[in-house]
C-alpha positions in Angstrom: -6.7 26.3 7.0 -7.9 26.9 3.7 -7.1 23.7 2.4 -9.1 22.2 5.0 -12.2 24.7 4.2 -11.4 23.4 0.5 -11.5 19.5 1.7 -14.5 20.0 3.5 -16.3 21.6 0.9 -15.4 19.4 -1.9 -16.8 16.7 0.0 -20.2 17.9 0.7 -20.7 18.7 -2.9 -19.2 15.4 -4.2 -21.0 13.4 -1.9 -24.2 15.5 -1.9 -24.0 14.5 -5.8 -23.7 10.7 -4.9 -26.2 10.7 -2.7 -28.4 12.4 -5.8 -27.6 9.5 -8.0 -28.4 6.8 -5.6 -31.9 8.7 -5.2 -32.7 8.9 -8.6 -31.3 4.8 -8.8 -34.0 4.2 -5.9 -37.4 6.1 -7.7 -37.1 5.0 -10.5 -36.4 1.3 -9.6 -38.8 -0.3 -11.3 -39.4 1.8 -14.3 -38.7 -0.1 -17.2 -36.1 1.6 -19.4 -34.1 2.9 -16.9 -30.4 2.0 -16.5 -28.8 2.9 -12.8 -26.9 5.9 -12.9 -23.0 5.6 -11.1 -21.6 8.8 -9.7 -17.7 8.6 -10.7 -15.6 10.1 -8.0 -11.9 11.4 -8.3 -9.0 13.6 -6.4 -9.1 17.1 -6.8 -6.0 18.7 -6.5 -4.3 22.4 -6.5 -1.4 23.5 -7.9 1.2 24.7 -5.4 4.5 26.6 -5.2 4.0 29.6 -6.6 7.4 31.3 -5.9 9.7 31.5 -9.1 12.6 29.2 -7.3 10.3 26.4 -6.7 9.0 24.0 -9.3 5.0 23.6 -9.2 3.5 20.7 -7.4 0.1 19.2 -6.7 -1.3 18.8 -3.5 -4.3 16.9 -2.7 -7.5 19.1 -2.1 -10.7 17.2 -1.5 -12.8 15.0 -4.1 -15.4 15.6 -6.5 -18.0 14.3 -8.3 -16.4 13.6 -11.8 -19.2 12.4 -13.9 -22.5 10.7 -14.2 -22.8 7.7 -16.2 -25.4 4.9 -17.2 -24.2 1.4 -16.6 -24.8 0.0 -19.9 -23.6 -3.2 -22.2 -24.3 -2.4 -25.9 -24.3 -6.0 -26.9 -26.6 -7.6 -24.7 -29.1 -4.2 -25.2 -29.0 -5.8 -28.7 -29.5 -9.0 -27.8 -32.5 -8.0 -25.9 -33.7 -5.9 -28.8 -33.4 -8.6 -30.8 -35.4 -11.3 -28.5 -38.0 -8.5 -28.3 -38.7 -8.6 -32.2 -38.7 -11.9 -32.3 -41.2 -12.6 -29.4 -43.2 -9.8 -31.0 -43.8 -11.4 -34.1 -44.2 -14.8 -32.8 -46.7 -13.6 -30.5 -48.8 -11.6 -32.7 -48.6 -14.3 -35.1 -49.9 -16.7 -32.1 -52.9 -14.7 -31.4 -53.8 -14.5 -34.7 -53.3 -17.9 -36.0 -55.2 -18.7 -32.9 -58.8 -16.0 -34.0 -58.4 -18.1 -37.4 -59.3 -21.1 -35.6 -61.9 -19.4 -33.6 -63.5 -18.0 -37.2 -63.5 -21.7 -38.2 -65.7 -23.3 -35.9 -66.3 -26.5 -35.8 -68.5 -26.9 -32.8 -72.3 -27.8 -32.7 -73.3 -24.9 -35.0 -70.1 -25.1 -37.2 -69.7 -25.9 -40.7 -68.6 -29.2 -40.5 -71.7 -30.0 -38.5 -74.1 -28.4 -40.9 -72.1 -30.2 -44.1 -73.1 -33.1 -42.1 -76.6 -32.3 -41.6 -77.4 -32.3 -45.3 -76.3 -35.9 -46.1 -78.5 -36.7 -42.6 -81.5 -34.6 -43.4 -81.3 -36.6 -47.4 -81.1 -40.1 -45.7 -84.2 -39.4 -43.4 -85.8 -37.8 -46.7 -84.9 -41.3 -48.9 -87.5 -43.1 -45.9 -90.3 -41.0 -47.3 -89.5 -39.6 -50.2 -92.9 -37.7 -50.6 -92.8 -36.5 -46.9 -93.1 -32.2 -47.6 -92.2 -31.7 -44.2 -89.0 -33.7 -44.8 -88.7 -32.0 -48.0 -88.5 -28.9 -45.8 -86.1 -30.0 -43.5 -83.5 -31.1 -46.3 -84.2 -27.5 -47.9 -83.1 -26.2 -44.3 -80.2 -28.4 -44.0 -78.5 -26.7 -47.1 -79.7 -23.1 -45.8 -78.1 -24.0 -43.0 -75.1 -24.9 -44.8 -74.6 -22.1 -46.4 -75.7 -19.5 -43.5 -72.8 -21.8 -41.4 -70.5 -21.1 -44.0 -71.2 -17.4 -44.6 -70.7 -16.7 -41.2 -67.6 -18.4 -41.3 -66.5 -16.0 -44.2 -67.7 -12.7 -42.3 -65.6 -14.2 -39.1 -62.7 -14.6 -41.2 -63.1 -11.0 -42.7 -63.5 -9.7 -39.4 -60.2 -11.0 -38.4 -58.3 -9.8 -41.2 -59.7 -6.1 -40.5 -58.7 -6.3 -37.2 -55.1 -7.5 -38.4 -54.7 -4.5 -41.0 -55.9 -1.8 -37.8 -53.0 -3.6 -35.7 -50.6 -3.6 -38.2 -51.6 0.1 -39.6 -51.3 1.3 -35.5 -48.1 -0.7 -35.4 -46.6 1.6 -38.9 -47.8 4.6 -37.3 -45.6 4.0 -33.6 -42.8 3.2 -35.3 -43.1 6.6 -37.5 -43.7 8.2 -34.1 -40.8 6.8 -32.2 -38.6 7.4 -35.5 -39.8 10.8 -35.6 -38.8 10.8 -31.4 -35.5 9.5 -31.8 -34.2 11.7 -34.7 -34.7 14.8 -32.2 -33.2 12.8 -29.3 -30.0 12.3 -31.5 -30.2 15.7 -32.1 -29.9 16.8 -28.6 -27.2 13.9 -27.5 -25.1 15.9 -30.2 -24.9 18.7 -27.8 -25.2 17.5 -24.7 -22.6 17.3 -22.2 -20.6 14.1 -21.6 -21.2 12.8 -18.1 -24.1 14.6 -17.0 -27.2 13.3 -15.5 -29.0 15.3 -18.4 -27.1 12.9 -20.8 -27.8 10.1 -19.2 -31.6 11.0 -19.3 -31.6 11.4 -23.2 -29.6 7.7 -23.3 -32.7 6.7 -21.6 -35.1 7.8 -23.5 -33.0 6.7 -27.0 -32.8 3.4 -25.9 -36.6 2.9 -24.4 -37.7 4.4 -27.9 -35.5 1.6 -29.8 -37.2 -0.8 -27.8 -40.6 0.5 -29.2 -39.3 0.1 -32.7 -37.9 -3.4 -32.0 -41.2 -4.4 -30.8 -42.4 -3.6 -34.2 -39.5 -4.3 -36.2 -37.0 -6.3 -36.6 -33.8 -3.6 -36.2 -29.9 -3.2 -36.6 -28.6 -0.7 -34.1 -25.1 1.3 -34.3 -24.5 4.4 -32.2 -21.6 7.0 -33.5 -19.4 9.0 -31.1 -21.8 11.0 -30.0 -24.1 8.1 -28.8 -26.8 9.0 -31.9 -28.7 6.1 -33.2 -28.4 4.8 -36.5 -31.6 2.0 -37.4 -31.5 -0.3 -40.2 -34.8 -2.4 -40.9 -33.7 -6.5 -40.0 -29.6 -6.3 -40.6 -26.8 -4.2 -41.3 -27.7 -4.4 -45.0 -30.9 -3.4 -44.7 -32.9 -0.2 -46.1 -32.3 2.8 -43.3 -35.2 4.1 -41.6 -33.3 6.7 -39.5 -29.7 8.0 -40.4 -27.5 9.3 -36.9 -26.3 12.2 -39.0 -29.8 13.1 -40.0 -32.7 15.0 -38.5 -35.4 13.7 -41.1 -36.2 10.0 -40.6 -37.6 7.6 -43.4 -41.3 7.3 -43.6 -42.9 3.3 -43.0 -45.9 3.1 -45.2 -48.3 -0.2 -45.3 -50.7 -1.0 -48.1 -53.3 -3.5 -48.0 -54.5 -5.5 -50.8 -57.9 -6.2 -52.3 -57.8 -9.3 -50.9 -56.5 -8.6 -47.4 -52.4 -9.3 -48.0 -50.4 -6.7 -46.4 -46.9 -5.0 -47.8 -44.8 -2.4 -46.8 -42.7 0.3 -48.8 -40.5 2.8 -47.2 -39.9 6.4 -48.0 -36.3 8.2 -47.8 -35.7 11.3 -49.3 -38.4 10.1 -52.1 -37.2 7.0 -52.8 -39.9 4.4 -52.7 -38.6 0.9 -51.6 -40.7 -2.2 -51.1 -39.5 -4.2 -47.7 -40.6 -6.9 -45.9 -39.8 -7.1 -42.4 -37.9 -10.1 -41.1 -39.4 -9.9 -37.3 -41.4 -8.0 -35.0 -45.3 -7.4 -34.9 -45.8 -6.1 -38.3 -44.5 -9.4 -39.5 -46.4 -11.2 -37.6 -49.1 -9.3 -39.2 -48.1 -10.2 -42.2 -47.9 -14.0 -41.5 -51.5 -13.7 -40.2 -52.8 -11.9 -42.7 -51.9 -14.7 -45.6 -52.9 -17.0 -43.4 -56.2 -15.8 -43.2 -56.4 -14.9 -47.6 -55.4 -18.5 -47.6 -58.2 -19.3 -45.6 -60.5 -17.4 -47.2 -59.7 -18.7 -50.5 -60.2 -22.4 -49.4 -63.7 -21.5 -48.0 -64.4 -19.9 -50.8 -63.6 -22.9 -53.2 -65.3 -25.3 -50.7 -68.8 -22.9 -51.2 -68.2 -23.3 -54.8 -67.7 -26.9 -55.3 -70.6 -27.4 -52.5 -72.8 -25.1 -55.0 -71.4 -27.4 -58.1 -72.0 -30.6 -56.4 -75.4 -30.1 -54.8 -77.1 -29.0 -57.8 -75.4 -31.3 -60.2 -76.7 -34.4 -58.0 -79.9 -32.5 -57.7 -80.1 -31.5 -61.9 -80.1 -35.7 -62.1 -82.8 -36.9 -60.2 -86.1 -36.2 -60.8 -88.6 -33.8 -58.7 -92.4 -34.3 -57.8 -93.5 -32.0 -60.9 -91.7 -34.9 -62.9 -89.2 -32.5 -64.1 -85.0 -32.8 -63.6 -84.5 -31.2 -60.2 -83.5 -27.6 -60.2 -80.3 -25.6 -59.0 -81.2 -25.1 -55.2 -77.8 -23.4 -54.1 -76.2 -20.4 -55.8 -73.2 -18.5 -55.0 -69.7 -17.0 -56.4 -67.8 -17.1 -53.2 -68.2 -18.2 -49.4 -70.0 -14.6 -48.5 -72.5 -15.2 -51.4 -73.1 -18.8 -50.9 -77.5 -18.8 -50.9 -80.5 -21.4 -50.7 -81.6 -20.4 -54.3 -85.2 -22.2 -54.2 -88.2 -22.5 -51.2 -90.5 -25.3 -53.5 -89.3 -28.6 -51.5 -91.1 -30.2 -54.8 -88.1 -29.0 -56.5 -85.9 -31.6 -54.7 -84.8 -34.1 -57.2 -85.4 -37.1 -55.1 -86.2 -40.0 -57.5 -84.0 -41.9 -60.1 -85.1 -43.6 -63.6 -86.2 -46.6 -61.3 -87.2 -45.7 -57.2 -88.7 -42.4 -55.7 -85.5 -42.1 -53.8 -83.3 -43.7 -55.4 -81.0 -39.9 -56.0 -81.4 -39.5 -52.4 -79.5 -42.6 -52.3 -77.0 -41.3 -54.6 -76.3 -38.1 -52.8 -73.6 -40.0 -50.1 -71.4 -40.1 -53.2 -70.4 -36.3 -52.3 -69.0 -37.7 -48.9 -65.7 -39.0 -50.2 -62.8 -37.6 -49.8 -62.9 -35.0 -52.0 -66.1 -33.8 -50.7 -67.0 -31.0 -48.7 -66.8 -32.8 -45.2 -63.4 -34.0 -46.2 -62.3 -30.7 -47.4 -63.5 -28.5 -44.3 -62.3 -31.3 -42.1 -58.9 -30.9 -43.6 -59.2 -27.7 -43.5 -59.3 -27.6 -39.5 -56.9 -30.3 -38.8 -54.3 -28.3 -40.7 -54.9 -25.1 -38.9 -55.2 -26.8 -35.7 -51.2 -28.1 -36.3 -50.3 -24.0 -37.2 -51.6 -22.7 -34.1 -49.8 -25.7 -31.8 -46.4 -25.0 -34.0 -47.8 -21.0 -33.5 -47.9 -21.2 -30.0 -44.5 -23.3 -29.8 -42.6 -20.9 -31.1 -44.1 -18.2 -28.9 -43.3 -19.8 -25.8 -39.6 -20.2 -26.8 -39.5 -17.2 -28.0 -41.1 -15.8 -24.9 -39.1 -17.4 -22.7 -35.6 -16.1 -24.4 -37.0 -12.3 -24.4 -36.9 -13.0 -20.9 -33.5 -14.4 -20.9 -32.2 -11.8 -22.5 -34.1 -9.0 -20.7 -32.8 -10.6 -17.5 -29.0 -10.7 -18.3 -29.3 -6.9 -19.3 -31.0 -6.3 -15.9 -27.9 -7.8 -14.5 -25.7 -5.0 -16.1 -28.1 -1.7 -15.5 -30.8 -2.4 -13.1 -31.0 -1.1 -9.7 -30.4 -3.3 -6.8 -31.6 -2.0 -3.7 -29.7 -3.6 -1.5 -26.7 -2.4 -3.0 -28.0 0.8 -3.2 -28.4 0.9 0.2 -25.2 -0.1 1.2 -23.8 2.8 -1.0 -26.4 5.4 0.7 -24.9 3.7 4.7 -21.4 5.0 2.9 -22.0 8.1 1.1 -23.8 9.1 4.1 -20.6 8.5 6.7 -18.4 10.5 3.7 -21.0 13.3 3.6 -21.1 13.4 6.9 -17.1 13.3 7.4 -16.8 16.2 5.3 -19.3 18.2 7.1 -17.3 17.4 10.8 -14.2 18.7 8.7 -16.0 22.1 8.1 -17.4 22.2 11.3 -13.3 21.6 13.1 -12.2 23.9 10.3 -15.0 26.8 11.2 -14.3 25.9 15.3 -10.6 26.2 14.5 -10.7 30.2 12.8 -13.4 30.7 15.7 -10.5 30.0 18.2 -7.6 31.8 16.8 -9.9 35.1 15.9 -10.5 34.4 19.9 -6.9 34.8 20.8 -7.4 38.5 19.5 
């Protein structure tokens, strides 16, 4: 009778346990992160024949819950890791390439359009050389030139700032989740194996590698006690979080004077230089060259524009009969200026006509000119961005991929959790009718007294 008591009860408890897991399975069902927990079942058995003549045996004395476990593949966690960094970075690098073209616009109030506008406003000028309001509208041309073209530069800046806050944000999660995960391995030292405790802190290792693989690229290795070892790109790389360790490295970034980003990282004092091979922060750093590079073009476009305006202007000859005067100045794109207001000043005339430097002035149109440079200029970028956006697609699309074959292996499926609810149910349930006939059974015999 007491083994049936015993049966009974070991029931209820194991199946009261299964019925937990599936629960937990079912909340948290769509919360990404979580890998479906499997309530391991087994015999439990007594020992038996306790005279001295009799050998010991094992008799079969209910089931219990043995252990809880994550369902979990290793490699394609990995994989997914790994597709995570990668859509990071080509993402980020996507949106970025993609405010680049934004900061170099070349619609109706562009720079190309304005370049444009000078050689236009000259032309008109050569009809009526003497005309002061068509003086005045040339003058405006090249203001406008150069106002196009430091707003271009302020754009680009703008961008660039907005890349080094990212990227600065990104340095300072990954410190966080380092910072996060080195207590986590910590506590998986000491917790029990095959616990639902356990399984919560492999949940909340994992889900804080996949913040650091958003930002990094990341190698990954777990010892025996399921602590996290992280290695920036590869196996070879520098370590920015040891399993043995409680004192992860420190990820600093420094940004340039002229905008390019690096990274150094800090391990028990030592100061090493890396450059991260995916993730966000590389996409960072992509986009930030990209935009120096940029910068620096417009820049040398603003100069030579400056150079070539006032040499053309310096050979003709103005209205006071003198050699026409500088009428741009500037070092850079940002300092680019309308130096004069006289529209006298215009050199407009030659040895032999009134206009006849007007004339000259579609000389600067060839292509090495400004036109030709900004034009190229845009085309080029134009081609990043499609490759940019490429490359984010595909990369999208096997972060997905991967993502998906992983939810094969640990996400929940509600219908097959509610099959396993219909069952555990019916054993609960069994093991309760055999308490029930065990308790109705004493009841009877203490009846017979």
């Amino acid at each position: 009778m007491s083994d049936l008591l015993g049966i009974g009860k070991s029931g209820v408890l194991a199946y009261q346990a299964a019925l937990s897991g599936i629960s937990e399975n079912v909340v948290n069902a769509n919360n990404d992160g979580f890998a479906r927990r499997q309530v391991t079942m087994k015999e439990q058995a007594v020992n038996g024949g306790t005279m001295f003549l009799y050998r010991t045996s094992s008799a079969f004395n209910g089931v219990q819950a043995a252990e809880v476990t994550r369902v979990w593949d290793q490699y394609r966690a990995g994989r997914a890791w790994s597709a995570n960094s990668d859509n990071s970075q080509a993402s980020t690098r996507s949106q970025f390439y993609g405010s680049v073209e934004g900061a170099l616009n070349d619609g109706d109030s562009g720079v190309g359009v304005k370049l444009t506008a000078i050689f236009t406003s000259a032309s008109a000028l050569a009809g009526n050389p003497t005309d002061a309001t068509q003086r005045q509208s040339f003058l405006y041309a090249i203001q406008d030139a150069a106002g196009a073209i430091n707003k271009t530069a302020a754009s680009l800046s703008k961008v660039n700032a907005t890349i080094a806050t990212q990227a600065g944000n990104s340095v300072a999660q990954v410190n966080d989740a380092l910072s996060a995960l080195s207590r986590v391995n910590f506590q998986l030292k000491m917790a029990a194996q095959g616990t639902s405790g356990r399984a919560g802190l492999e949940d909340q290792r994992d889900n804080l590698i996949g913040t650091i693989s958003d930002k990094l690229g990341i190698d990954v290795s777990l010892d025996q006690y399921g602590a996290a070892t992280i290695r920036m790109n590869d196996n070879h790389g520098p370590v920015l979080l040891d399993g043995s360790s409680v004192t992860p490295a420190v990820l600093n970034l420094q940004v340039s004077t002229t905008g390019t980003l690096s990274m150094t990282v800090v391990d028990n004092g030592t100061v090493t230089a890396v450059s991260p091979a995916s993730g966000a922060l590389a996409g960072h750093i992509a986009a930030a060259n990209q935009v120096v590079g940029r910068q620096q073009q417009l820049d040398a476009l603003a100069v030579d524009l400056a150079q070539k305006i006032n040499a053309w202007n310096a050979q003709g000859t103005d209205l006071n009969g003198n050699p026409g005067a500088a009428l741009m100045s500037g070092t850079d794109a940002a300092s680019l200026a309308l130096s004069v207001t006289d529209p006298n000043l215009i050199g407009a005339a030659d040895a032999t006509t009134p206009n006849g430097n007007l004339l000259a002035i579609s000389s600067l149109r060839g292509t090495t000119g400004p036109e030709a440079q900004w034009q190229a200029m845009v085309n080029d970028q134009a081609l990043r961005v499609q490759s940019a956006q490429t490359q984010a697609t595909g990369a999208a699309s096997a972060k997905d991929s991967a993502y998906s074959d992983l939810d094969d292996v640990s996400g929940v499926d509600l219908d097959n959790e509610a099959a396993d609810l219909m069952r555990f149910q019916q054993a609960y349930s069994a093991s309760a009718k055999i308490l029930q006939a065990a308790r109705q059974t004493v009841q009877d015999i203490l009846n017979l007294f």
